[in-house]
N, C-alpha and C positions, 0 to 999 in steps of 0.2 A: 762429377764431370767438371773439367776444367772450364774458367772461363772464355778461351777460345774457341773450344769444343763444344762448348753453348753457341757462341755468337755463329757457327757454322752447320751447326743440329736448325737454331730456329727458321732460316731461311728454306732450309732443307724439306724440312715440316712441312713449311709454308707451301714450297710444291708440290709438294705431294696430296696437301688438300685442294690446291689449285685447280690438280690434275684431276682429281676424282669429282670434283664438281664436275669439272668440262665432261668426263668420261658420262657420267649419271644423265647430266641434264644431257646431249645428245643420244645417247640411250632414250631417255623418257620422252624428248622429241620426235624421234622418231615412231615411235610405238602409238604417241596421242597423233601425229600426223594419216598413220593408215588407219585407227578409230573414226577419226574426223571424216575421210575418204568412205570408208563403210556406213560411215550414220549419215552420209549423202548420201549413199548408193538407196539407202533405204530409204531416205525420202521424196529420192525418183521415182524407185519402184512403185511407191506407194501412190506418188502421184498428187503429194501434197501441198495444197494451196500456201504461196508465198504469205509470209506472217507481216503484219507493221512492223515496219522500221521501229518504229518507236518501242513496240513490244520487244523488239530481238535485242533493241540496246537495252533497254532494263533489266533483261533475264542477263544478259552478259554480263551487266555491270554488278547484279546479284550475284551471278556467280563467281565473276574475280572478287568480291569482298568476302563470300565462302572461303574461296579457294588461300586467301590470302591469313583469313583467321584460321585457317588448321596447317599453314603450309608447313610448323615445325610437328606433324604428328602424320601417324600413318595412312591419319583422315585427307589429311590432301592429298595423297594418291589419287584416292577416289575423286576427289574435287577438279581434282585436274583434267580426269575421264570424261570427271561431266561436264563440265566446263567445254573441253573440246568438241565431246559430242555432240552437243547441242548448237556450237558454234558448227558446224558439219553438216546436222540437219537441215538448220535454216538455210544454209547455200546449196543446198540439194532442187527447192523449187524455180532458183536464180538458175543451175544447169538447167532446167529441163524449160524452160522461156529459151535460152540457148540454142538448147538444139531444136526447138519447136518452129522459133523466127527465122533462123538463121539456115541456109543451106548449106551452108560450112561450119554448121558450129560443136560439131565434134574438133574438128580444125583448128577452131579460135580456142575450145576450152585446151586442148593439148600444149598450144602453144602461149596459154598464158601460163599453167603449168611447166613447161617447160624454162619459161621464161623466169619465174618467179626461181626454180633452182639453178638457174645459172645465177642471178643475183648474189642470191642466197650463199653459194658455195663459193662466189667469187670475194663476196666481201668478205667472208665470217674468214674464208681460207688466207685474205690479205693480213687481217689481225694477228690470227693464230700463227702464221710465220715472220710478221715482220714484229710484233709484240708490240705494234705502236699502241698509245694512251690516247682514245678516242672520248675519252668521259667528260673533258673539258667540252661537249658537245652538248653535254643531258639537260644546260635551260633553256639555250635554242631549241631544241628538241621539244623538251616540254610545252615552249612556248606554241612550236609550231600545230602540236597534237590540238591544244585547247582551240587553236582557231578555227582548226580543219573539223572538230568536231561543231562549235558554235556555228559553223560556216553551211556544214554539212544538214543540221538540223533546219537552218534557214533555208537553204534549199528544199525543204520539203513543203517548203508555203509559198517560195518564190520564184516562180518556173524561171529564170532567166536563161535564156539561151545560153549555152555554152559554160554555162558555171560549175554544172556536172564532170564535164574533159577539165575544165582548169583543176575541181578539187580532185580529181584523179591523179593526173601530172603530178601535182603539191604533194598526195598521200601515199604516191613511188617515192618520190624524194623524201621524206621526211623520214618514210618505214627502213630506206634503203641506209638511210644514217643512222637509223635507231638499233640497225643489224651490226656497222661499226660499235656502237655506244654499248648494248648492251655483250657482246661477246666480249670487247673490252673489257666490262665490270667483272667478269667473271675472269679472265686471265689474271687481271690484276689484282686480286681481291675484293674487290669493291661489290661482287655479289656473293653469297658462301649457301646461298639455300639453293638447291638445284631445282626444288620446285616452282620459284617462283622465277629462276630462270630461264626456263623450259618454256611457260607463259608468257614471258615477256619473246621470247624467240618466235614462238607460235603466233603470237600478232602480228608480227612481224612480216613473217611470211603469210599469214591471212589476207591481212591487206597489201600488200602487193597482189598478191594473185588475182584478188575481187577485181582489184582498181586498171590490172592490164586487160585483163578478161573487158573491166567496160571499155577501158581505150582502143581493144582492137574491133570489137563490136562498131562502136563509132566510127572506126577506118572500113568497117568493111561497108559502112553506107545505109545500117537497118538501124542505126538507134534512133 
């Protein structure tokens, strides 16, 4: 091959793995989203007492360090299921307080739902046509996760009024920039595993959804 025909082959290449990440991990998001949705349903059905906070962040955080040491093998497939599902489960006993408190709260969960893929398809769909470089984002970003996490945890000792709606607001914002950032990584190369883009998406859209779901709760006057 000519030297030309190289410098015009490797960009080429380049797309084409670009594209097949994009293609795979929306694929696989899709698939661990209606999991998630079932391994709730199941734990409506079921009728299972909401778990500690603290317990769901551990098993999560175990399972994103699974998920992440198998993600180049066909073992994180599986990790990612589970991973999902069980983030699905736990939100199954938070729906059924939902509808249980709430007289509208089929209502509220649709429309946080709803709301979360408008977000979702709006931002990810702005990237993917306008192909802007959202990555110069990822230590703001970073930064802002570790607070909301520190922030979030203190909140479980420190009832302050109103500190729950503020770190809700802050964890639309942040997730809703993390949806720029991470769809970016993958347009641009900057991510090439589709498994661990698919997770990084799926949080994403997690917490939004949780976080509007509490913010409209609180608008409707029963939080």
């Amino acid at each position: 091959m000519k030297p030309d025909e190289l410098l015009i082959a490797q960009p080429h290449a380049a797309i084409l793995s670009t594209n097949k990440v994009l293609r795979n991990t929306y694929m696989l998001l899709s698939m661990t989203l209606l999991f998630s949705a079932a391994m709730a349903a199941v734990a409506m059905a079921l009728n299972i007492p909401a778990l500690h906070p603290l317990l769901v962040f551990g098993g999560a955080i175990g399972l994103l360090l699974l998920t992440n040491a198998c993600r180049n093998s066909t073992a994180g497939l599986g990790c990612v299921f589970l991973f999902t599902g069980f983030m699905g489960f736990t939100l199954g006993p938070m729906l059924n307080l939902y509808l249980y408190y709430f007289a509208n709260g089929t209502q509220l969960i649709l429309t946080a739902l709803g709301g979360t893929g408008v977000i979702f398809l709006a931002l990810s769909g702005y990237v993917l046509t306008s192909r802007k470089d959202f990555t110069f984002m990822g230590g703001f970003l970073f930064v802002g996760v570790l607070v909301l996490i520190l922030a979030s945890l203190a909140a479980l000792f420190l009832p302050i009024p109103g500190l729950q709606l503020a770190l809700s607001c802050m964890a639309i914002l942040i997730f809703s920039g993390l949806i720029l950032y991470d769809t970016s990584r993958i347009i641009h190369g900057g991510e090439t595993n589709y498994i661990m883009a698919t997770v990084a998406l799926y949080l994403d859209i997690y917490n939004i959804f949780v976080n509007l779901l509490h913010l409209f709760g609180a608008f409707a006057g029963d939080d």
